[in-house]
Structure formats: structure tokens, C-alpha cells
C-alpha positions as CSV (number, residue, x, y, z in Angstrom):
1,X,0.0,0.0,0.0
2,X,1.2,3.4,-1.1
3,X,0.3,6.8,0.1
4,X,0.0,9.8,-2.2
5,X,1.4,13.3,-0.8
6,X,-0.5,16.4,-2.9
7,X,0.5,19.1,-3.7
8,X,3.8,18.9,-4.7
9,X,6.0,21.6,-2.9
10,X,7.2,24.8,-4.8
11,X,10.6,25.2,-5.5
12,X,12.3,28.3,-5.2
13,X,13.6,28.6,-8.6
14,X,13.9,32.2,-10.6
15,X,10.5,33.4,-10.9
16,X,11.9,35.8,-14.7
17,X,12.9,31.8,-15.7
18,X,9.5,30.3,-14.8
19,X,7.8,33.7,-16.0
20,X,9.8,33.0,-19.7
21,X,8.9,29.5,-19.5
22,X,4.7,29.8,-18.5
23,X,5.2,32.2,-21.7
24,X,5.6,29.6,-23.6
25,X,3.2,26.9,-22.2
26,X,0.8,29.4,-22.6
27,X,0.9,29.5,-26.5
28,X,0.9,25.9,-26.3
29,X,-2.1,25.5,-24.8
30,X,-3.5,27.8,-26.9
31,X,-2.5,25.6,-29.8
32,X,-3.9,22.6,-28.2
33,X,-7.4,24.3,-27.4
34,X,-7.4,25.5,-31.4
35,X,-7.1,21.8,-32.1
36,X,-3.8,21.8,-33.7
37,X,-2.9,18.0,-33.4
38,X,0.7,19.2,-34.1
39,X,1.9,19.9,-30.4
40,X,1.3,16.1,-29.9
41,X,4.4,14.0,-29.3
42,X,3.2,11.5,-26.3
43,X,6.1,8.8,-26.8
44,X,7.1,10.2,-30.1
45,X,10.4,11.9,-31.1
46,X,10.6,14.2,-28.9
47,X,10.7,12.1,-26.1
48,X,13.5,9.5,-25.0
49,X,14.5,7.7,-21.9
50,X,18.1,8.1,-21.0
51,X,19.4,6.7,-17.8
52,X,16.2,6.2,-16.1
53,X,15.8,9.9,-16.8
54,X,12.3,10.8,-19.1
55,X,13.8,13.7,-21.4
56,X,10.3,15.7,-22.8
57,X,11.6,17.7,-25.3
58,X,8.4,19.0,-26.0
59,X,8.1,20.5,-22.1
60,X,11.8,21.4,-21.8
61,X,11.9,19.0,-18.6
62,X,14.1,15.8,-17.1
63,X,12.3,13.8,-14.7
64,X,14.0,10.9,-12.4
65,X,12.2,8.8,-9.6
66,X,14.0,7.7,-7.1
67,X,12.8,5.4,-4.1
68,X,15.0,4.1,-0.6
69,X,13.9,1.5,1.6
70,X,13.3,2.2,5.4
71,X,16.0,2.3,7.5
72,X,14.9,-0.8,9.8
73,X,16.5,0.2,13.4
74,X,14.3,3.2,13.5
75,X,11.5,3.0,15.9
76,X,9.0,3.5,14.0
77,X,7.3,3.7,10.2
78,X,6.6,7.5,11.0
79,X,10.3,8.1,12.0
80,X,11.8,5.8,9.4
81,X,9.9,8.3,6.3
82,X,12.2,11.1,6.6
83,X,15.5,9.6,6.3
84,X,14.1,7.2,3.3
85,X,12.8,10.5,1.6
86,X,16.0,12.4,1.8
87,X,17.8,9.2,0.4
88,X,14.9,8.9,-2.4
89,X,15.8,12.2,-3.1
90,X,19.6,12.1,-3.4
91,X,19.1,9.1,-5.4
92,X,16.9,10.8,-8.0
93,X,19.5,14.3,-8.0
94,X,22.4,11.7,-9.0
95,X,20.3,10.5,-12.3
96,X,19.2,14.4,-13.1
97,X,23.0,15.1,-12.4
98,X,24.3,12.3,-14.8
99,X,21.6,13.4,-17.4
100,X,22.3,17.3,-17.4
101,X,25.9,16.5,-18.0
102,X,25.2,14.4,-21.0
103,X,22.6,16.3,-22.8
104,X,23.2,17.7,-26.1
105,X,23.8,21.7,-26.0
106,X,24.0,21.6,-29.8
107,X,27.5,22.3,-31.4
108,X,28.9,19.3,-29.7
109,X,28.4,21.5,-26.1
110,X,27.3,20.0,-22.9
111,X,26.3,21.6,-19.5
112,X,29.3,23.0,-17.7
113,X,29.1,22.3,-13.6
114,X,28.3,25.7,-12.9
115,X,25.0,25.1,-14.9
116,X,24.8,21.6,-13.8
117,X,24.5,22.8,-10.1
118,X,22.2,26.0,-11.5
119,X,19.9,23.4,-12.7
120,X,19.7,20.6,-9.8
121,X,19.6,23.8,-7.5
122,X,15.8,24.4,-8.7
123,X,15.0,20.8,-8.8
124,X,11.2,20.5,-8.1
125,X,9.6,17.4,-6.2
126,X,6.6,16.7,-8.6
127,X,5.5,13.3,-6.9
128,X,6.3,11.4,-3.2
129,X,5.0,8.5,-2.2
130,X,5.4,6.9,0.8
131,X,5.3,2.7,1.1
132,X,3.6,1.5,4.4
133,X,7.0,0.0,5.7
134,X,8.6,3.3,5.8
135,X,10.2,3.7,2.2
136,X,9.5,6.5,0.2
137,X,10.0,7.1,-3.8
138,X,10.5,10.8,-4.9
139,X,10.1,11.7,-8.4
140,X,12.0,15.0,-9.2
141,X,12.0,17.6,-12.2
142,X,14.2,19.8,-13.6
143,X,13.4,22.4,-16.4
144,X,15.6,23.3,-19.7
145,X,15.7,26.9,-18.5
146,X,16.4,26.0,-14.7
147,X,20.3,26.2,-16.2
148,X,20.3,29.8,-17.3
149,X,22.2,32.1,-15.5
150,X,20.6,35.7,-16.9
151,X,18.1,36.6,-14.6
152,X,15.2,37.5,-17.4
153,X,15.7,35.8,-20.9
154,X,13.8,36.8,-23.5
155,X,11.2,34.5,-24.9
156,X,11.3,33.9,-28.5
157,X,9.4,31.4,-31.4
158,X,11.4,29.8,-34.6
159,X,10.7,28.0,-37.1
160,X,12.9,25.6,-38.9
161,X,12.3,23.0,-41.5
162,X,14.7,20.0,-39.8
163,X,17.1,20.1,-37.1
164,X,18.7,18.0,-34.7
165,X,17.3,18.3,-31.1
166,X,20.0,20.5,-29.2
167,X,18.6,21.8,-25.9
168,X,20.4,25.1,-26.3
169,X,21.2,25.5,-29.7
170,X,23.8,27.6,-31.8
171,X,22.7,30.2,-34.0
172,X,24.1,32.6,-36.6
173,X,22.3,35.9,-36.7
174,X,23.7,38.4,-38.9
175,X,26.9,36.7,-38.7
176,X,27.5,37.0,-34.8
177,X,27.1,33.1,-33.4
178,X,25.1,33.2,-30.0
179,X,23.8,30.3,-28.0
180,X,20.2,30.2,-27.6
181,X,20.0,29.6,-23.4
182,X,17.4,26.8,-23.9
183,X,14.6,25.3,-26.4
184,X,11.4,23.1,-26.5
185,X,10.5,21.7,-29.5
186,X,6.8,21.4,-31.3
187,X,6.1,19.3,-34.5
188,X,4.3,21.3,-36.8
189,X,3.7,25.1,-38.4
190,X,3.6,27.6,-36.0
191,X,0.4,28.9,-35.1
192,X,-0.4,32.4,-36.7
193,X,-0.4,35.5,-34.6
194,X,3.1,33.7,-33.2
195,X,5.6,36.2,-34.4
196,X,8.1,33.2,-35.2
197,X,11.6,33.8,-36.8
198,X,12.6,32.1,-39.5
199,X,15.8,29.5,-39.4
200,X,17.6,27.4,-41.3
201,X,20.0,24.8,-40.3
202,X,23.8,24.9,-42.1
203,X,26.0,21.9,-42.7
204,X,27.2,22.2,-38.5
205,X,23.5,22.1,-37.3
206,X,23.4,25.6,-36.4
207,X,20.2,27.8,-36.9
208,X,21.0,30.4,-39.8
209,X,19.0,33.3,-39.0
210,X,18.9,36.3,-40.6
211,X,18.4,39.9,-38.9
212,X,21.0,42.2,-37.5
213,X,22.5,43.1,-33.5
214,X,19.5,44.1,-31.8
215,X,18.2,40.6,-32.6
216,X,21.5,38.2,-32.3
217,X,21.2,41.0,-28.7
218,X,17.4,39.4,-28.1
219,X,18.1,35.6,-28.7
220,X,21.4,35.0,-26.9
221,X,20.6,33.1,-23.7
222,X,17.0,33.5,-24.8
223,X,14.0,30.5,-24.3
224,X,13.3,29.1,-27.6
225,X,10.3,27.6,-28.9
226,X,11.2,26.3,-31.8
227,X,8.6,24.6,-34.5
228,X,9.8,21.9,-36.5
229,X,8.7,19.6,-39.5
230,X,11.3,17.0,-39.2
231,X,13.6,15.9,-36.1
232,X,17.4,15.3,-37.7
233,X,18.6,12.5,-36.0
């Protein structure tokens, strides 16, 4: 027998990030209530399992579920849940840790530590359940954007025909290369009314975009949503 705790708790993780981020959701949502069958990807390309860690690319999220067993010389179930929990939930921050430091930046780029530890510092708990002998599982979460270190990226919308998925991708903008500080990824046209940039991809898998300072300025470090036709693998 398992007990559910709900809500999950809040993490204290930079409100401009999560601001950038609900941005986003937002015109996904509204995409969804249009009907547009497009931002539909349950189990599809843009999502993978890697290490035990569920990679949404479609969300910008990592997600790891831990669980520990009770520690047996404790008194009691009720004293026994805390320690388990804490163990549940170092477990779970060594997968996230091991998956942030493998996932593809685009450009051959991974996460350096100082993002690593950005990122696992606004961890959320998402899920805890508790087993009747005193164990505990912990499922934690960790979004694209939890990595970036400017305090209010801009949020932007591209469109490219095919691309491989980076999860903070290179760019060339007038060009000036910039990284992008983080991107989700929809199959399908963007929705009108979305503003989106045009991009192309060169021969490195960089996004060839064309516009001038003030806009290489806007997407460096910026939260992407970027529409695709085709996932390059």
C-alpha cells in the first residue's frame, strides 16, 4: 500500500525563468485548445529515456524517480519516512545530475558544472509516495531553462524545416554566433499570430537566421520555442 502526498511543494527557482517558461506553455495551450494536433508528441520523437531519466523535449523537462527503503533500526514507520525521503531524493538528484551532463547543448556542447549545479539547485519534487513499511519514492523535475544564469531571458518562437534536437542551440544571426539559453520543441507550423523567426540549419546544425545586432542582442541566452517539421537524427 502506497500513500500519495498532494501538492507537490514549490521550489524556489527564478520566478523571470519560470515567468519565460509559463510564456511559452501558454501558447501551447493555446494551440492545443485550437485543435492543432501538431503539439502532440506522447512517446514520439521528442521524447527519450536516458538513464532512467524521461527527457520531454516538447516540455523542456528531465524527470528521475527515485525510491530508498526504510531504514529498519528506527523505531517507527513514521520516524523511518524522513530519512528514506531524503535518500529517495539524493538518489533521483544523482540520475538528473548524470543526465544534465550528457545532454546535447547543440555544437557538440554540454552543460558545464556551474550550470549543472544551476539546474539541480531548482530541482522540483513533482510526486512522493510513501510505502507502508517506511520507504519512500521521490520523483523529481528539472526544467531546460532552470540552467540559465541571466536573470530574465527573453522569450522567442522559430521555425525551422529539420534540425537536430540541441537543448540550447547555436545560431548565426547576422553573422554573430550566439547560443540560444534553452529550447522546447513542437512538431508542426507555428500557429499564426506567433511572431516566429525564421531559421535554417547549415552543414554544422546551427540555426541560420537572418536579422541584425539588436536581434542576435534578443536571442542570446534567450528561451526558444522552436517549430519543426522533421527531427534530424
Amino acid at each position: 500500500m502506497t500513500s500519495r502526498r498532494s501538492p507537490p511543494r514549490r521550489s524556489s527557482g527564478n520566478s523571470a525563468v519560470l515567468a519565460a517558461w509559463l510564456s511559452l506553455a501558454i501558447g501551447a495551450g493555446a494551440a492545443l485548445a485550437r485543435g492543432d494536433d501538431s503539439v502532440a508528441d506522447v512517446g514520439g520523437a521528442l521524447h527519450e529515456s536516458r538513464g532512467g531519466v524521461a527527457i520531454d523535449w516538447q516540455a523542456g523537462t528531465l524527470g528521475a524517480t527515485a525510491g530508498a527503503a526504510a531504514d529498519l533500526r528506527m523505531p517507527s514507520v513514521d520516524l523511518a519516512r524522513p530519512g528514506a525521503e531524503r535518500r529517495a531524493h539524493a538518489a533521483a538528484l544523482a540520475k538528473l545530475r548524470s543526465a544534465l551532463a550528457a545532454l546535447p547543448l547543440g555544437g557538440g556542447r554540454t552543460l558545464d558544472a556551474a550550470g549543472i549545479d544551476r539546474a539541480l539547485g531548482r530541482a522540483r519534487v513533482v510526486d512522493t509516495q510513501y510505502q507502508s513499511n517506511g520507504g519512500a519514492v521521490v520523483r523529481l523535475e528539472v526544467r531546460f531553462a532552470d540552467w540559465i544564469g541571466r536573470s530574465e531571458p527573453a522569450a522567442v518562437t522559430l521555425t525551422a524545416s529539420a534540425m537536430p534536437l540541441a537543448a540550447a542551440p547555436v545560431a548565426r544571426v547576422g553573422g554573430r554566433e550566439i547560443s540560444l539559453g534553452a529550447a522546447t520543441f513542437h512538431l508542426g507550423a507555428a500557429p499564426p499570430g506567433s511572431h516566429a523567426v525564421a531559421a535554417r540549419t547549415d552543414h554544422a546544425g546551427r540555426l541560420v537566421i537572418e536579422g541584425g545586432g539588436q536581434l542576435a542582442a534578443k536571442l542570446a541566452d534567450a528561451v526558444a520555442l522552436i517549430y519543426l517539421q522533421k527531427v534530424q537524427k
